[in-house]
C-alpha positions in Angstrom: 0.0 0.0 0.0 3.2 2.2 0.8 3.9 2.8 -3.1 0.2 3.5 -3.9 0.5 6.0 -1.0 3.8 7.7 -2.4 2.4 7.7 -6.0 -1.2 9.2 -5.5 -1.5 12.0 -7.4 -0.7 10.2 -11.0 -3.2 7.3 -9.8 -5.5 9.5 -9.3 -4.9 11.1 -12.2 -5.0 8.0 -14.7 -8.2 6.6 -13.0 -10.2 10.3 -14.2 -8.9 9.9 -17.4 -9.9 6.5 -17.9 -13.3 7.0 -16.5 -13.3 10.2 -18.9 -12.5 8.2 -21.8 -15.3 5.7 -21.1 -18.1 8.5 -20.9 -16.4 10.2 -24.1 -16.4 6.6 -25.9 -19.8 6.1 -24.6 -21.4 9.8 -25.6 -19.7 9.4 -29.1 -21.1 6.2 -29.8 -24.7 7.0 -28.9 -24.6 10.7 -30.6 -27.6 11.4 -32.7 -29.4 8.4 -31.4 -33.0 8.4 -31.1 -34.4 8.4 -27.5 -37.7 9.5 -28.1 -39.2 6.3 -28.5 -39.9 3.5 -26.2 -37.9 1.3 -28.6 -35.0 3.4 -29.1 -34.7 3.8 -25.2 -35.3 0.9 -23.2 -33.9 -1.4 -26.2 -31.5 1.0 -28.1 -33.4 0.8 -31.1 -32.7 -2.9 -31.1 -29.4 -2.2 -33.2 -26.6 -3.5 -30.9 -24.1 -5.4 -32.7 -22.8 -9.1 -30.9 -19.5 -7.9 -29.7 -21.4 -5.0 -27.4 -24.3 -7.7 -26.2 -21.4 -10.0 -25.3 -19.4 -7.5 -23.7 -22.3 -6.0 -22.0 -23.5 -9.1 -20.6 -20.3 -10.1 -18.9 -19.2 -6.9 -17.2 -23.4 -7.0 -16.0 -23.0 -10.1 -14.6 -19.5 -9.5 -13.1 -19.0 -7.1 -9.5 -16.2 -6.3 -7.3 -18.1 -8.5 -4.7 -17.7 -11.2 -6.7 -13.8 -10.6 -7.8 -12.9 -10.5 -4.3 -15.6 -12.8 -3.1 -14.9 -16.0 -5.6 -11.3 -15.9 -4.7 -11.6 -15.6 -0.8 -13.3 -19.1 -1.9 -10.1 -19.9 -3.9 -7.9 -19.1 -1.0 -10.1 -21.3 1.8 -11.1 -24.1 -0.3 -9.5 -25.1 -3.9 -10.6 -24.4 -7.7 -14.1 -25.7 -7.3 -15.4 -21.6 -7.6 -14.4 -21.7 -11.2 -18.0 -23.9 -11.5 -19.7 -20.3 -11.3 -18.0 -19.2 -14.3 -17.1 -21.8 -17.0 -20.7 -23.4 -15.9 -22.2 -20.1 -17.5 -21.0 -20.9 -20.6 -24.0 -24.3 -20.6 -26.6 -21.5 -19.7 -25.8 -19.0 -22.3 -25.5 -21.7 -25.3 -29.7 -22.5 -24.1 -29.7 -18.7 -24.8 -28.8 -18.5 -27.9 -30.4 -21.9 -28.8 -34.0 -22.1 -27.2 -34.8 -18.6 -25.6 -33.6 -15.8 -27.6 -34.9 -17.3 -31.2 -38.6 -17.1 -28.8 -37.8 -13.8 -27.7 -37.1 -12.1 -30.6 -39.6 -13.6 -32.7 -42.4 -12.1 -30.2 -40.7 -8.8 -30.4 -40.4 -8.4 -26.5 -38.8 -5.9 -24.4 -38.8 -8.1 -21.0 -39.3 -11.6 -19.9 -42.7 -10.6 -18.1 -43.9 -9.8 -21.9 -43.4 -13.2 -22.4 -45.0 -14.4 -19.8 -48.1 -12.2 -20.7 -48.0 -14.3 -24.2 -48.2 -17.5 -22.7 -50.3 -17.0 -20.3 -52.0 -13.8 -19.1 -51.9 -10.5 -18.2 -51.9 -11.0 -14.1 -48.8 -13.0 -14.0 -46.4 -10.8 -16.0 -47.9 -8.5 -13.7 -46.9 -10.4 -10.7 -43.8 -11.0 -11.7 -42.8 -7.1 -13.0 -44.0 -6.1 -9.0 -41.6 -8.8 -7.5 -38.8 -8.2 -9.4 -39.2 -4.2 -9.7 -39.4 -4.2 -6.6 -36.2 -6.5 -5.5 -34.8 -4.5 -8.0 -35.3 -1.0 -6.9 -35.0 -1.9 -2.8 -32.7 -5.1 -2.1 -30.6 -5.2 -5.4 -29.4 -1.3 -6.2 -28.4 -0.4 -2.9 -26.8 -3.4 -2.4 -24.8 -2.9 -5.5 -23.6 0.2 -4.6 -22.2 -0.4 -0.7 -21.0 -3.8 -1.7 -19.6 -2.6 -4.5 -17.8 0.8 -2.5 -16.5 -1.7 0.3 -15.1 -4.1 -2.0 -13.2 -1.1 -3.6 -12.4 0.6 -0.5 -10.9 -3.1 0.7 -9.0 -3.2 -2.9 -7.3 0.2 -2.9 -7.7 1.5 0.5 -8.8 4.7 -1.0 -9.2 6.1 2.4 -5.9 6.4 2.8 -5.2 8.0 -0.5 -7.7 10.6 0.3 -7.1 10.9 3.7 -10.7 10.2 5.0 -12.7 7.6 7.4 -13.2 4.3 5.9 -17.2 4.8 6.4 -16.6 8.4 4.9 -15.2 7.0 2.2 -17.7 4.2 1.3 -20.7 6.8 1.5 -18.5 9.0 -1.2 -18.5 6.1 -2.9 -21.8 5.3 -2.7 -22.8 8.9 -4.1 -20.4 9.0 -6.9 -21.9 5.3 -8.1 -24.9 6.4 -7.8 -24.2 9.4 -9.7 -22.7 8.4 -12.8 -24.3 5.4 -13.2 -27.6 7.3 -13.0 -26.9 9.5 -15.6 -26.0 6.5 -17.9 -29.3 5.0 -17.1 -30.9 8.1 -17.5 -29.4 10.2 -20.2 -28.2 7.6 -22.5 -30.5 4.9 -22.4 -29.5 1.2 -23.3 -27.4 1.7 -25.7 -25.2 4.2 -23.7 -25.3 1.7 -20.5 -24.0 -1.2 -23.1 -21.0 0.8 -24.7 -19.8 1.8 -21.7 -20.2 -2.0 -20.7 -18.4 -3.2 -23.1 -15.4 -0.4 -22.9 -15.1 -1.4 -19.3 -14.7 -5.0 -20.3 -11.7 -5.0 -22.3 -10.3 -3.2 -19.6 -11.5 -5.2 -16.7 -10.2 -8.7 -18.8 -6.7 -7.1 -19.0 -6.1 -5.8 -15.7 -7.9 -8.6 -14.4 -5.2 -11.1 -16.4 -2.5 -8.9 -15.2 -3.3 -9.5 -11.5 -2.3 -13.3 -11.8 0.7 -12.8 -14.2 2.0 -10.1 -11.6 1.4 -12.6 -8.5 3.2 -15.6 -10.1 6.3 -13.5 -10.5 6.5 -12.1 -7.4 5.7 -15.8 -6.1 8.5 -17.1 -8.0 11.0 -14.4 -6.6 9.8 -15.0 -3.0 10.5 -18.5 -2.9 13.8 -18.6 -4.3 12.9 -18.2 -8.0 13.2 -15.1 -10.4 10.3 -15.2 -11.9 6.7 -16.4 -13.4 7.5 -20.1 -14.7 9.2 -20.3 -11.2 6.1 -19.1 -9.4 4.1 -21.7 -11.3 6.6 -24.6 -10.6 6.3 -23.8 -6.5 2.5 -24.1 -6.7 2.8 -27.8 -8.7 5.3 -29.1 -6.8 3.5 -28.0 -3.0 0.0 -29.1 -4.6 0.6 -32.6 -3.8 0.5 -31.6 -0.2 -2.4 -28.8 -0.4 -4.4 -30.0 -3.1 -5.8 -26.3 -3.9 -6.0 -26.8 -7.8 -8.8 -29.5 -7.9 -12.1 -27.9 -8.6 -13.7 -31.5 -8.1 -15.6 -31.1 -4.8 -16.8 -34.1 -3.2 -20.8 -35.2 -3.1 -21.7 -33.6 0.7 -19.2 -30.8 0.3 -20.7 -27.6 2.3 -20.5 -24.3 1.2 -18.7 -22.5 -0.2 -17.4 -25.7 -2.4 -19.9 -26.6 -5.1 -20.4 -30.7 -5.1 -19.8 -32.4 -8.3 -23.5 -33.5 -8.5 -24.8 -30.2 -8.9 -22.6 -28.9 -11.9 -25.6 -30.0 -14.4 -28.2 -29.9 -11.9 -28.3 -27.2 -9.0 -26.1 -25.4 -10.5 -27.1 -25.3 -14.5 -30.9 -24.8 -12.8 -29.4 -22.0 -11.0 -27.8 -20.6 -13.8 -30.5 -20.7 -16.5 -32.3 -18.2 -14.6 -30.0 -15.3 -14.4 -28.8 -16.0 -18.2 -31.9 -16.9 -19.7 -34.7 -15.0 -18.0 -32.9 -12.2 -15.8 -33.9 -9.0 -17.0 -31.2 -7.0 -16.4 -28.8 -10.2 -18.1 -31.1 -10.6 -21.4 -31.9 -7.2 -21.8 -28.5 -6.8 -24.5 -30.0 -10.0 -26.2 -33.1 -8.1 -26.5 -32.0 -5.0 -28.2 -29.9 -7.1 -31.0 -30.0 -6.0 -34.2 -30.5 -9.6 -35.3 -31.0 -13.1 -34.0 -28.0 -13.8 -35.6 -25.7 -10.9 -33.9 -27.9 -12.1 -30.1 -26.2 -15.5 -30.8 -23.0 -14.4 -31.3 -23.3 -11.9 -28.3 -24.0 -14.8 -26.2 -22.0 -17.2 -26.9 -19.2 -15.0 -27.0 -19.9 -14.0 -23.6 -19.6 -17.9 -22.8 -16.0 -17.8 -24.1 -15.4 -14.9 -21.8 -16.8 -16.7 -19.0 -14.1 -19.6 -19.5 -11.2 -17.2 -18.8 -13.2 -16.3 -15.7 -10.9 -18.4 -13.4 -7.9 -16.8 -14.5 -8.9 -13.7 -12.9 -11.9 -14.5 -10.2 -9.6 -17.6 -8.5 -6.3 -18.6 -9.7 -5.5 -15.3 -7.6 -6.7 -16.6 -4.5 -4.6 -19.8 -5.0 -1.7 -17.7 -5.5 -2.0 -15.7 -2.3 -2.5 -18.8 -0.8 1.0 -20.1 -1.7 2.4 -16.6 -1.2 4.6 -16.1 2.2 3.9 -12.4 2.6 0.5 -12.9 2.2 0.3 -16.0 5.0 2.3 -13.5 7.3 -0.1 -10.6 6.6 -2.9 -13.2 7.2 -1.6 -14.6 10.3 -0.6 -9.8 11.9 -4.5 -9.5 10.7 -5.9 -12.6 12.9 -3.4 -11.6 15.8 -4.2 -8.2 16.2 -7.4 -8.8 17.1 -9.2 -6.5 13.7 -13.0 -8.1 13.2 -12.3 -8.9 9.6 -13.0 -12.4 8.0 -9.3 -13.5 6.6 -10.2 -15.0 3.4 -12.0 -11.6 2.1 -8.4 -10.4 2.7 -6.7 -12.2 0.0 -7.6 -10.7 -3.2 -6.9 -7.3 -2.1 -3.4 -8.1 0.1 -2.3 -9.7 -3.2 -3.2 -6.4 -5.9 -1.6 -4.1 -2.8 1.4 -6.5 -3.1 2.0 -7.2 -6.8 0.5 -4.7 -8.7 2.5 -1.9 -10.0 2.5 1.4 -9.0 1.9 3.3 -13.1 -1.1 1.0 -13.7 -2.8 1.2 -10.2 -4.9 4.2 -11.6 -6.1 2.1 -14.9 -6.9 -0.8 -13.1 -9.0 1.1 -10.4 -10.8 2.4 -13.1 -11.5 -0.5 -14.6 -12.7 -2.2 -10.9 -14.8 1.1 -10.6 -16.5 0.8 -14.2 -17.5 -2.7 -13.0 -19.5 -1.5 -9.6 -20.9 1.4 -12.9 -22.2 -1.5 -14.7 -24.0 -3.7 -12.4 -25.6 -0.5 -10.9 -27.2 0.9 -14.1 -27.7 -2.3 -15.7 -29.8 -2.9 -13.1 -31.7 0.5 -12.8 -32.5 0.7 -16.8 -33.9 -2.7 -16.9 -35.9 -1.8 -13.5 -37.1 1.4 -15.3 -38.1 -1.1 -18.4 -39.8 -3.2 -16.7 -41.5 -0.4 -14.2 -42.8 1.4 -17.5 -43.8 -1.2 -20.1 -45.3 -3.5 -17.7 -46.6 -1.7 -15.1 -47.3 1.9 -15.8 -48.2 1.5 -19.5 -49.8 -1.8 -19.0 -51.7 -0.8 -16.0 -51.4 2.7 -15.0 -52.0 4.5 -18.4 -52.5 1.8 -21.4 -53.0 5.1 -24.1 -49.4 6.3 -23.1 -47.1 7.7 -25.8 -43.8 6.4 -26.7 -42.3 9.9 -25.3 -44.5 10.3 -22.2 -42.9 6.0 -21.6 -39.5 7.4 -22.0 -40.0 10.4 -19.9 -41.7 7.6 -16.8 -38.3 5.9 -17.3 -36.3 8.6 -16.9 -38.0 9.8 -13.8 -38.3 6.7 -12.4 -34.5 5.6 -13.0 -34.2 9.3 -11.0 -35.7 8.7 -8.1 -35.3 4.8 -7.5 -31.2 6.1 -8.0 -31.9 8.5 -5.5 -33.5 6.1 -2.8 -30.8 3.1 -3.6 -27.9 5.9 -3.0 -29.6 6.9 0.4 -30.2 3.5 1.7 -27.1 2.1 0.5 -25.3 5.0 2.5 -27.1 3.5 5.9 -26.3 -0.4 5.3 -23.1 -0.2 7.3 -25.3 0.7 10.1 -26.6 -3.2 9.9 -24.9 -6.5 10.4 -22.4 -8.0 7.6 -24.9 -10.8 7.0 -27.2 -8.5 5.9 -26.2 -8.0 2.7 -25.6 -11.9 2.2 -29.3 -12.2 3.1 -30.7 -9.9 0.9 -28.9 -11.2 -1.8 -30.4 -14.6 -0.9 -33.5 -13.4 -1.5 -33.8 -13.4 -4.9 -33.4 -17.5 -5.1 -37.2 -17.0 -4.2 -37.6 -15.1 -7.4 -35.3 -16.8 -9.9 -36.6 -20.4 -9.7 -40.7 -19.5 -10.6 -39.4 -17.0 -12.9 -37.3 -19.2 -15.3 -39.6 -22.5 -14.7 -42.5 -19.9 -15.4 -40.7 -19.5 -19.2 -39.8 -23.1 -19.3 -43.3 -24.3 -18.8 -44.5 -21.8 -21.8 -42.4 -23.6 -24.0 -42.3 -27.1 -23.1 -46.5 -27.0 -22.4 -48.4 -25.5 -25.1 -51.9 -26.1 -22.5 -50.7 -24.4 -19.1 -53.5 -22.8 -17.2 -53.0 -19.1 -17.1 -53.1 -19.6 -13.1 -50.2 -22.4 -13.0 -47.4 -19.8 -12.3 -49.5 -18.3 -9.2 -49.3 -22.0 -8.1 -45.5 -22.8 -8.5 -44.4 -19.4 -7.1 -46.4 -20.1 -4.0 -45.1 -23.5 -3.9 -41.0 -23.2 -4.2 -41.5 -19.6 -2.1 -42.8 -22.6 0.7 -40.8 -25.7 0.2 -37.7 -23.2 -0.3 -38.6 -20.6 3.2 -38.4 -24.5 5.3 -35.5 -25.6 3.2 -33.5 -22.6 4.6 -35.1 -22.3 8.1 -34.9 -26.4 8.4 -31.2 -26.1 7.2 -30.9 -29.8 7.5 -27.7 -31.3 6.7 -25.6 -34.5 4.9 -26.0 -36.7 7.8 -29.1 -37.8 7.0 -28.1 -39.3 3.7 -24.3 -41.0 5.3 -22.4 -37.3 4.6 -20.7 -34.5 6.3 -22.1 -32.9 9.5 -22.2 -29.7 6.9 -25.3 -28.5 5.7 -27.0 -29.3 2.8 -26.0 -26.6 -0.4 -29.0 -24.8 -1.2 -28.5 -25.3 -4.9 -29.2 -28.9 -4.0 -32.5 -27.8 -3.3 -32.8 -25.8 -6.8 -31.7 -29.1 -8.2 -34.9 -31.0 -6.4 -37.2 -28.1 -7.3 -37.3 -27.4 -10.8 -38.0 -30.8 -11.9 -41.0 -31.0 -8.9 -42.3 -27.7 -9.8 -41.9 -28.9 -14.0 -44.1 -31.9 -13.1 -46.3 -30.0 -11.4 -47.1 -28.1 -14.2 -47.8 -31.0 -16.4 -50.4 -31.9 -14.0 -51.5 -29.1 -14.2 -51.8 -29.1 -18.2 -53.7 -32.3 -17.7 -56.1 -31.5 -15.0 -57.3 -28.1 -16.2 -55.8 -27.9 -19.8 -56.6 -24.3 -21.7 -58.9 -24.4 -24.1 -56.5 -22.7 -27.0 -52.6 -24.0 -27.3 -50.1 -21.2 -26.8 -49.1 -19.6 -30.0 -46.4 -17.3 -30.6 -46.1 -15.6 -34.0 -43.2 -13.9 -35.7 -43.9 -10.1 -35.3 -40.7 -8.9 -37.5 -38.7 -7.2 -35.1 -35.3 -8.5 -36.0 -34.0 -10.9 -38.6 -34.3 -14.3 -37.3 -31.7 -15.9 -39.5 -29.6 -18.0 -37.1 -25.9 -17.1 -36.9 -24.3 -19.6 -39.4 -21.4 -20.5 -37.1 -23.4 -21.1 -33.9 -22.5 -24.8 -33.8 -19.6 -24.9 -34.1 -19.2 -22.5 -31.7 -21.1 -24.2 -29.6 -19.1 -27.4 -29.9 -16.0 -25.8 -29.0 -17.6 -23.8 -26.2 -18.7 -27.2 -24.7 -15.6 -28.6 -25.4 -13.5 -25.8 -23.8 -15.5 -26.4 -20.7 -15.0 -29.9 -20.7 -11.0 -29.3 -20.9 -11.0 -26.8 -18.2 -12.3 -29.4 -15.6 -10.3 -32.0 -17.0 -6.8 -29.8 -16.4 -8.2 -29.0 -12.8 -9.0 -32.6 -11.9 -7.0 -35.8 -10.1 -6.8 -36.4 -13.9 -4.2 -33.6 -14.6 -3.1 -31.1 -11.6 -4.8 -32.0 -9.1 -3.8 -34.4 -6.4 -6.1 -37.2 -5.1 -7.9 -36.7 -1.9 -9.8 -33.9 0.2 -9.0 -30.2 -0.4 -6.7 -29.3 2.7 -4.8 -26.5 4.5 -1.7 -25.0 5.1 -1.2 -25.6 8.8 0.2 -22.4 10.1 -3.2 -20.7 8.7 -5.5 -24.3 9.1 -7.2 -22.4 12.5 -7.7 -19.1 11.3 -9.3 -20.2 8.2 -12.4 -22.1 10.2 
């Protein structure tokens, strides 16, 4: 931290310009565009090309939480986070496959539109309140202090600016809030996705940097000059530590991921916030053809494979790194209430990253926290206009007077996330955790909702209503039972929730085939080609898909007992085995 101290005024300097360039980029790529219409605002005139969707799409779905997050996971357990990444890449192939030829061929703007097709008015009503309102209240303001600690914990940017820690995450909150307002509210779509997809070649390279930076200064610290020796020291002490399997066993507890749920819990999991996440499909929407949607998607897949390289390989590398396991072991002993593995990430940037690009790569981490927030406010706004207030509220409304609703309504819900997310260090640390855990009561009905629709041509328009009552009960005593492996011969740990996910969907599925049988609409669900966007597929998009799926496949095989990893349980180093439980 010493040489980002010495050095602040030209990282301060390089992170403006950066973030000036972005905005420049941004306002020049969206000049003359037409925002009048409901169309050209909320789904940027349904011209973006696949590159932007893909790019857009993975910056979305990627936070500082979860940079620091996935590889405090790395650091306490082994490779099995990379499950979160690479298994995205399943998820966005049924994209690009089954849900976004649907979508675009019904001309939608949001997934409750498509609910409204298949079965009525009511549930997409239903489901815009939920999810507006999870939105607008749990998910913004939880974006922006999450995302202000994480880069507080990063950079220590109170002591660069010489301010309070909770001072400084409250600036932080503000600025967020600010800037990724007036993208949301300004610009539009379009404006939110360039400046998406600037962030993400930005974020990819510092983010690859972090891990080629860390091997080297491994390598030097254990006798070695350089990266190749850095890598060498990790293989040969792996036998003993086994961090590089990503292979977790059947009744592994959280944060592991067992091996059963990779195409179960997890894919379940998964097809929700890739297939029928407003905020993730949104890009897909506003395609300028089903070809350029595909491309966009499963591009985004291949960016999600070299996920691990930057959300955990670092964490394996601080574990293996001796400053960091000294630092580890003056944090636990002075007595600082701080949990150890969140420590990792940001101990190893402090440590390895250079001094000249500190400012580009804190720019880059701060254009992340930009584009989860006003990804997330535009597609509330969508969804808060199109299927609320013109849908209900005012039906005759004009395509300006929709824009002009968005607009003020991205306004004030920015306001009211930057104001609550300001008091949330008031609460507990788990708080944010259990807001976040919310929305697995949301994301299960929502994507079985759409999965019924097009599996069951005769679902009663009331079936939904059904399920979402059902999972929010069976999944409310799944979490309050929190029973664990011992009833099946396992661990003493509990079960992991996506476990439940895994039992669910299928339960809820054959519920509504009863359903379909029982009380079977009178008239089959039929969607008809509207003309929004050329539907002719992308001609490469098998084999694509092929070598997506086969890259997948490869990247477990290296990080199995079949390649690098040793046989047998993921263990610890002892000199840091107690202050890791």
């Amino acid at each position: 931290m010493e040489h980002i101290l010495s050095h602040r005024p030209y990282i301060i300097i390089t992170f403006l310009l950066v973030t000036l360039l972005a905005a420049a980029v941004s306002a020049f790529k969206t000049k003359g565009n037409n925002l009048d219409t409901a169309e050209g605002y909320f789904l940027a005139n349904r011209s973006l090309p696949g590159i932007v969707v893909a790019g857009s799409m993975l910056l979305t779905n990627l936070s500082t939480e979860q940079l620091v997050g996935t590889n405090a996971h790395a650091w306490s357990t082994n490779m099995g986070p990379i499950s979160w990444e690479i298994g995205a890449a399943l998820t966005l192939l049924m994209l690009a496959f089954l849900f976004l030829p649907l979508y675009l061929k019904t001309g939608i703007g949001t997934v409750p539109s498509f609910m409204e097709l298949c079965y009525d008015k009511s549930v997409k009503t239903m489901f815009s309140v939920v999810t507006v309102i999870m939105y607008s209240i749990l998910s913004l303001p939880v974006i922006l202090y999450s995302g202000a600690l994480v880069f507080e914990k990063i950079f220590g940017l109170s002591s660069i600016i010489g301010t309070s820690q909770l001072t400084t995450i409250s600036i932080l909150c503000v600025i967020i809030g600010l800037i990724g307002g007036a993208y949301a509210v300004f610009g539009g779509l379009r404006a939110v996705a360039i400046s998406d997809s600037f962030y993400c070649v930005g974020f990819i390279l510092a983010g690859l940097l972090v891990p080629i930076f860390g091997l080297s200064a491994l390598g030097e610290q254990t006798g070695g000059s350089g990266l190749l020796d850095g890598i060498r020291y990790i293989l040969k002490n792996d036998i003993i530590y086994h961090k590089l399997n990503a292979i977790n066993a059947w009744d592994a507890g959280s944060p592991q991921v067992p091996w059963p749920l990779l195409l179960t819990g997890m894919l379940f999991n998964n097809m929700y916030w890739f297939c029928g996440n407003q905020s993730m499909i949104q890009r897909t929407l506003a395609a300028r053809s089903l070809a350029e949607g595909q491309k966009g998607a499963i591009f985004c897949g291949f960016l999600k494979c070299l996920g691990p390289l930057y959300l955990v390989i670092p964490g394996v590398i601080a574990f293996y790194m001796p400053s960091i396991q000294q630092a580890m072991v003056e944090l636990a002993s002075s007595g600082t209430n701080v949990v150890l593995m969140d420590q990792a990430y940001s101990l190893l940037v402090a440590e390895v990253v250079p001094w000249p690009i500190m400012g580009f790569f804190g720019a880059v981490i701060f254009g992340s926290i930009l584009s989860s927030f006003n990804s997330v406010l535009n597609s509330a706004a969508t969804m808060f206009t199109l299927d609320l207030y013109r849908s209900v509220i005012n039906p005759k409304a004009s395509d300006l007077k929709c824009v002009k609703v968005g607009q003020m309504y991205s306004t004030v819900a920015g306001v009211v996330a930057i104001c609550v997310s300001t008091q949330l260090y008031r609460t507990s640390s788990g708080v944010v955790t259990f807001l976040n855990s919310l929305a697995q009561f949301v994301s299960l009905p929502v994507i079985c909702t759409v999965c019924g629709a097009l599996l069951f041509k005769k679902i009663p328009a009331w079936c939904p209503k059904l399920i979402a009552i059902v999972h929010t009960v069976i999944y409310g005593a799944f979490l309050i039972a929190k029973p664990t492996y011992e009833a099946f011969g396992g661990s003493s740990e509990p079960i992991h929730y996506l476990y439940c996910m895994a039992v669910l969907l299928p339960v809820e599925l054959i519920l509504m085939v009863l359903c379909s049988v029982i009380a079977p609409r009178k008239q089959p669900v039929e969607l008809h080609d509207i003309g929004a966007v050329d539907l002719t597929p992308w001609k490469y998009r098998w084999p694509a898909a092929i070598l997506s799926i086969a890259l997948v496949i490869v990247i477990y095989i290296i990080f199995s007992p079949l390649v690098l990893a040793s046989p047998g349980e993921p263990v610890v180093h002892e000199s840091i085995a107690s202050l890791m439980r």
